[in-house]
Structure formats: C-alpha cells, structure tokens
C-alpha positions as CSV (number, residue, x, y, z in Angstrom):
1,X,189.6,-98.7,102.4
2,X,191.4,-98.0,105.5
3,X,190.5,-98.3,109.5
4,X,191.6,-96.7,112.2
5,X,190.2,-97.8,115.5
6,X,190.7,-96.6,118.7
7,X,191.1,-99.5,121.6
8,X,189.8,-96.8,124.3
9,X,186.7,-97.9,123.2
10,X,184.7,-101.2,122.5
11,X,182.3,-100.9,119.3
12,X,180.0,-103.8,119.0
13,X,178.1,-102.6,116.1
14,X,177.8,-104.5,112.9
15,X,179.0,-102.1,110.0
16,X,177.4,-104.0,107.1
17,X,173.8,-104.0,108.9
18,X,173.4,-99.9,109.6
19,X,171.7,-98.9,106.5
20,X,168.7,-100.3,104.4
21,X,170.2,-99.0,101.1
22,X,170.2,-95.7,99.3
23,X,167.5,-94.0,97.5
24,X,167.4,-93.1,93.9
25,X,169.2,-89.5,93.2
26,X,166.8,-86.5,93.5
27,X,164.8,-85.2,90.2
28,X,163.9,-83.0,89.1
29,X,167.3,-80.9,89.7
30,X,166.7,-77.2,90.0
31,X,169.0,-74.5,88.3
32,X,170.9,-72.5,90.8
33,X,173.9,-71.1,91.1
34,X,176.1,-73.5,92.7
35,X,178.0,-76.8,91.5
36,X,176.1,-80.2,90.8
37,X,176.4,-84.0,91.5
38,X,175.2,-86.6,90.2
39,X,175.7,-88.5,93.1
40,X,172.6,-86.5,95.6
41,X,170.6,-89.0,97.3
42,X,169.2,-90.3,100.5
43,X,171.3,-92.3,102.5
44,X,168.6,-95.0,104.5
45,X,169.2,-96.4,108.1
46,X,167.2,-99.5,108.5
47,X,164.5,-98.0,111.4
48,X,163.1,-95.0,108.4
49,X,166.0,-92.3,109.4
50,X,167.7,-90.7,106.6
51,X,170.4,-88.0,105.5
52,X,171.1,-86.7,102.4
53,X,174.5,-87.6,101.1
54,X,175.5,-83.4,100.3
55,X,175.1,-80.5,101.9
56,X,173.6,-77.4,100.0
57,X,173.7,-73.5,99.7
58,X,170.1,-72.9,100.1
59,X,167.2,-74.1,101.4
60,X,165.4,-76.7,99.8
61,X,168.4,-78.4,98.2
62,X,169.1,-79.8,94.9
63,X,171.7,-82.0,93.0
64,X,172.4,-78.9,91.3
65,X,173.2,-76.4,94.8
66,X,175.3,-78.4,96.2
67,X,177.7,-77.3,98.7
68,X,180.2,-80.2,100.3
69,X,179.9,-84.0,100.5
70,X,178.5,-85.2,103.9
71,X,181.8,-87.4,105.3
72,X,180.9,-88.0,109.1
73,X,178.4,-89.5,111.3
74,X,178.5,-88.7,115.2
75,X,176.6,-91.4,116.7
76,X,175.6,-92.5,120.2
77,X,175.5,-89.6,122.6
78,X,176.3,-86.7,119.9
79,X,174.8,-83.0,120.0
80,X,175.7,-80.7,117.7
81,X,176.9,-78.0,120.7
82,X,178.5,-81.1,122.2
83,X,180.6,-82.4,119.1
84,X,181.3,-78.7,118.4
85,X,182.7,-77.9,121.8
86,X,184.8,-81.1,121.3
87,X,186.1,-80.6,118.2
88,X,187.1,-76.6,118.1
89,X,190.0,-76.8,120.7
90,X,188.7,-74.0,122.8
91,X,187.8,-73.9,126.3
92,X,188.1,-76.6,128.2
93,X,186.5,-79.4,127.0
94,X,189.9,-80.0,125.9
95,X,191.9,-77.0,125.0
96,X,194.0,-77.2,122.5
97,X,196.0,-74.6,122.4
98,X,198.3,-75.2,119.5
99,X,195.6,-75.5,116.8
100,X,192.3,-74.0,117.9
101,X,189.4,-73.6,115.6
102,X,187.2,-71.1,117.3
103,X,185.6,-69.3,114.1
104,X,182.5,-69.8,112.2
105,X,181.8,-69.5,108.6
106,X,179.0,-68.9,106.6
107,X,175.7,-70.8,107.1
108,X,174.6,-74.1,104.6
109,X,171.9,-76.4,104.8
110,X,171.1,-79.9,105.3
111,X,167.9,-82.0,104.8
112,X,166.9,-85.1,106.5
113,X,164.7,-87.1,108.2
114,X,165.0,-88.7,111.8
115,X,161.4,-90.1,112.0
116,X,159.4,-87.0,112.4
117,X,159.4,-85.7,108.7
118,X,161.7,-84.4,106.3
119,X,163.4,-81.1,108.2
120,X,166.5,-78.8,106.7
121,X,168.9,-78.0,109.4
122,X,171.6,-74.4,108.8
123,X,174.7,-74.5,110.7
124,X,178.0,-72.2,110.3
125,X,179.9,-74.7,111.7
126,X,183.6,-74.7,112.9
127,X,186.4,-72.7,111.2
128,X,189.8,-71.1,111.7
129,X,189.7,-67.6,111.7
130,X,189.6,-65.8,107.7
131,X,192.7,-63.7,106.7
132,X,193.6,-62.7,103.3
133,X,197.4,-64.5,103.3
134,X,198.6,-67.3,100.9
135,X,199.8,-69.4,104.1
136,X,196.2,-69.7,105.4
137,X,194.5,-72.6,105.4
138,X,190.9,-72.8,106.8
139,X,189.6,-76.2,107.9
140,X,186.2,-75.9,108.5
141,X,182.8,-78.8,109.2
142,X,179.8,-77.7,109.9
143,X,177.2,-79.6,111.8
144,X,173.3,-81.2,111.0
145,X,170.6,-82.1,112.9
146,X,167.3,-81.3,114.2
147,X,167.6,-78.3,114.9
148,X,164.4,-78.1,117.7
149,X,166.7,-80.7,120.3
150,X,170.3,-80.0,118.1
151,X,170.4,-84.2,117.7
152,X,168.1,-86.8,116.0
153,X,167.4,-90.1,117.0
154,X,166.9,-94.1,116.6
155,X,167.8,-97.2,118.6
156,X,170.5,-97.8,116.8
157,X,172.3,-95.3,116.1
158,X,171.5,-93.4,119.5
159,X,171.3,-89.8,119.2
160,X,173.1,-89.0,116.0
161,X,174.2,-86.0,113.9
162,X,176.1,-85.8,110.6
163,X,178.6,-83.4,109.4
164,X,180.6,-81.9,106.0
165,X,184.0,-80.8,105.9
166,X,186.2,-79.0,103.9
167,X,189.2,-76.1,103.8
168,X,188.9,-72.7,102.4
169,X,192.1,-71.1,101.3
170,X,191.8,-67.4,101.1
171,X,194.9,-65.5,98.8
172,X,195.6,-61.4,97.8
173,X,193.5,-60.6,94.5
174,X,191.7,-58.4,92.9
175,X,191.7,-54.5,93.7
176,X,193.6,-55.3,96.7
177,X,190.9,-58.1,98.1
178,X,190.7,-61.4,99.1
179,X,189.9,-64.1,97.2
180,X,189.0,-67.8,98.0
181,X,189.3,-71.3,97.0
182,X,187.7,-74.3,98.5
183,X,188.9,-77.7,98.7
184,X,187.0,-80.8,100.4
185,X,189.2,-83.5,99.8
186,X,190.8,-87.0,101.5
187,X,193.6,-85.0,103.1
188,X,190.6,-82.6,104.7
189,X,188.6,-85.6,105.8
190,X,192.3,-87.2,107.2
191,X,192.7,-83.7,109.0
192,X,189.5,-84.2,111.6
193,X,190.5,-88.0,112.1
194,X,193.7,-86.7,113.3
195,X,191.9,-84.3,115.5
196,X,189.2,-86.9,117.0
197,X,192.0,-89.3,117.6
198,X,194.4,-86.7,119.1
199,X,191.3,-85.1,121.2
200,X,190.7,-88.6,122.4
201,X,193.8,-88.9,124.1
202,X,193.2,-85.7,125.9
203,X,190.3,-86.5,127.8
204,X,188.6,-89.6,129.4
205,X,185.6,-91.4,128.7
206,X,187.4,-91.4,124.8
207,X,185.4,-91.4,122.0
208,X,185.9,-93.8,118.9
209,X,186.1,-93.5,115.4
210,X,186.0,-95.7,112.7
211,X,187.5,-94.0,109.9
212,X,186.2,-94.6,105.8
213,X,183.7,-97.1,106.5
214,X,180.4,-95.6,106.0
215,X,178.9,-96.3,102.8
216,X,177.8,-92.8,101.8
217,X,177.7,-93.2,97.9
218,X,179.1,-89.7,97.3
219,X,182.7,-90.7,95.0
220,X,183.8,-87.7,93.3
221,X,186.8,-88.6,91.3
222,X,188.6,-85.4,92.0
223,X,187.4,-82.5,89.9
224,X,187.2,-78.7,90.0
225,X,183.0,-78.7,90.1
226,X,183.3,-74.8,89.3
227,X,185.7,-72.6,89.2
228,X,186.4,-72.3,93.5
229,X,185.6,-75.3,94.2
230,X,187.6,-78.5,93.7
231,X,186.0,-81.9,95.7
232,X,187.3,-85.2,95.9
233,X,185.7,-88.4,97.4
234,X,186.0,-92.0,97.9
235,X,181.7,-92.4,98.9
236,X,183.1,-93.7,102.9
237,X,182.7,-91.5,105.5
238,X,184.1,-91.7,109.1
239,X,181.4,-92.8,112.2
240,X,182.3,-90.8,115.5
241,X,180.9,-92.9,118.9
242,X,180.5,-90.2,121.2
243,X,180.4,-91.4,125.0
C-alpha cells in the first residue's frame, strides 16, 4: 500500500481512528440493468456520517446497479464546485492549459448520510471532451454530497465530499457510430494523484493528499463486470485535505 504525501502541508490526523467500521453489504439486491458487487456497503465515520462504498446508475442504488467504486475523500474545506473548479484545469483557479478537463458526462448517483438522514446526491462530474477516435481517452470523477449546501459535515472530517473515478474510451463501430468502453482502474486512480499533486504546486495555500490509505472495502480483483465495463480495485482510496 503506497503513500504519497505532500510536505506543503502538515496532516495531524490519525488514519487508523477515522472510521467506526463498515456495515454489512446491502440486501435485498434489486435486478437492474447494470453490473453488481458483492462488495456494496456503508463505509462508517466514527460521529454517525456514512458513504456508500459505490456509486450507482439510478436512484435508489443497489449492489446490483452499480456504476464505479468510490476512491476519494475531499476533506477539510471541500465543496463539490470548489474541488471541481480545482481539479478541471480551466479558468484560473489554476489553469492548466496542457491537459484541461472542462467536459461533463452523464449524471450517476450517490447515497449517504452526513447526520441529517440518508440523501442520494447526482453529479455529471468532470470529463474530457467525447470524440469517436481510438486515441481518446476520457478521464472522468464525478462528485457527491449534499446536494442542498454541495458539502456534508462533521468535526472531524470538516466539510467533506467523496468522489468516483474512471476513463471512458470511445472507438469507430457499428453503422459508422461510436462505441464505448469504461475502465476504473489503479492507473485511473494514479492519474488524479498526479493531477492533485501537480495542481498543488501551482498554487498556494497547497492542498494534501494521502494517496491509498482509506479503508473503503471495495477490492475488485480486476474483472470485466459486463461487457463495457472492466473495474479494478485494491479497497484504499486517496483523502484530499482541501485548505
């Protein structure tokens, strides 16, 4: 299990203390068309907030409509506009010119619960923009929380948001159209570390990351979960301390 942390930053925070455990795995599982996990379950911080370890295609979610595992928490000052506005490269909170991710994709849903109730949160998140050539490789994360402030909260973890990632890769096929694969895999994770790290040198107050340390008990060994989408996960995420 690797670290990478940035010395912009102090982090006194003891890892092994920030969650209370993990809930049993959802059931009754609901058919829908979409992949399935055996891994869906509530991941517990130790005040009562919680996050479902998976994202899903619809609204409420199941093991079985799963869309991506869940592989970052922003922590500290984090807002989903805010991380967003960080994160894409455009504008000027920094620009990036040579790799900017201004696009949106499709929406996907999220449920949690940061103290007020169970809520689902949809977000389109961050993408490159779509084109139909072999070459093109779309990272893209999309962002959850509450949606009524766009953050949740505890006195821990400060405001706080959590995030899935993966890449699409979109290739000629089919009556002249465009097909897609997705892939949300260690390399994909590695990608927005990179980025946060990079992006941290840019711009002062830094953030810090710790990268593949939060126990998120979503391991997927590395399998093609249908026939678009292949997922692979070691159950750590990556927690972003936003200034």
């Amino acid at each position: 299990m690797k670290v990478r942390k940035l010395p912009l930053v102090a982090v006194a925070v003891s890892l092994s203390i920030m969650f209370a455990g993990i809930l049993a795995n959802f059931g009754p599982s609901q058919a829908v068309t979409a992949w399935a996990t055996d891994n869906y379950a509530y991941v517990v911080h130790s005040g009562g907030d919680k996050f479902v370890n998976y994202d899903n295609n619809a609204n409420p979610g199941y093991s079985t409509n799963v869309d991506w595992p869940i592989r970052f928490l922003f922590r500290q000052n984090a807002e989903v506009d805010k991380v967003k506005n960080r994160l894409d490269g455009c504008g000027s909170d920094p620009s990036y010119p040579s790799d900017q991710i201004c696009g949106s994709g499709g929406p996907q849903y999220h449920r949690a619960d940061d103290g007020s109730g169970e809520f689902y949160d949809q977000d389109s998140g961050k993408k490159r923009g779509s084109s139909c050539n072999s070459s093109n490789y779309d990272q893209h994360m999309r962002f959850y929380a509450n949606d009524v402030n766009d953050y949740n909260y505890n006195d821990d973890w400060g405001y706080w948001l959590v995030a899935s990632n993966h890449r699409d890769y979109e290739f000629t096929g089919g009556w002249g159209g465009c097909s897609s694969k997705y892939y949300s895999r260690e390399t994909d994770e590695d990608f927005w570390n990179s980025r946060i790290i990079t992006f941290n040198g840019l711009q002062s107050p830094s953030w810090s990351i710790n990268t593949n340390t939060m126990a998120l008990v979503n391991a997927e060994t590395g399998r093609w979960a249908d026939t678009t989408h292949y997922v692979e996960s070691n159950g750590y995420g990556s927690i972003v301390w936003v200034p």
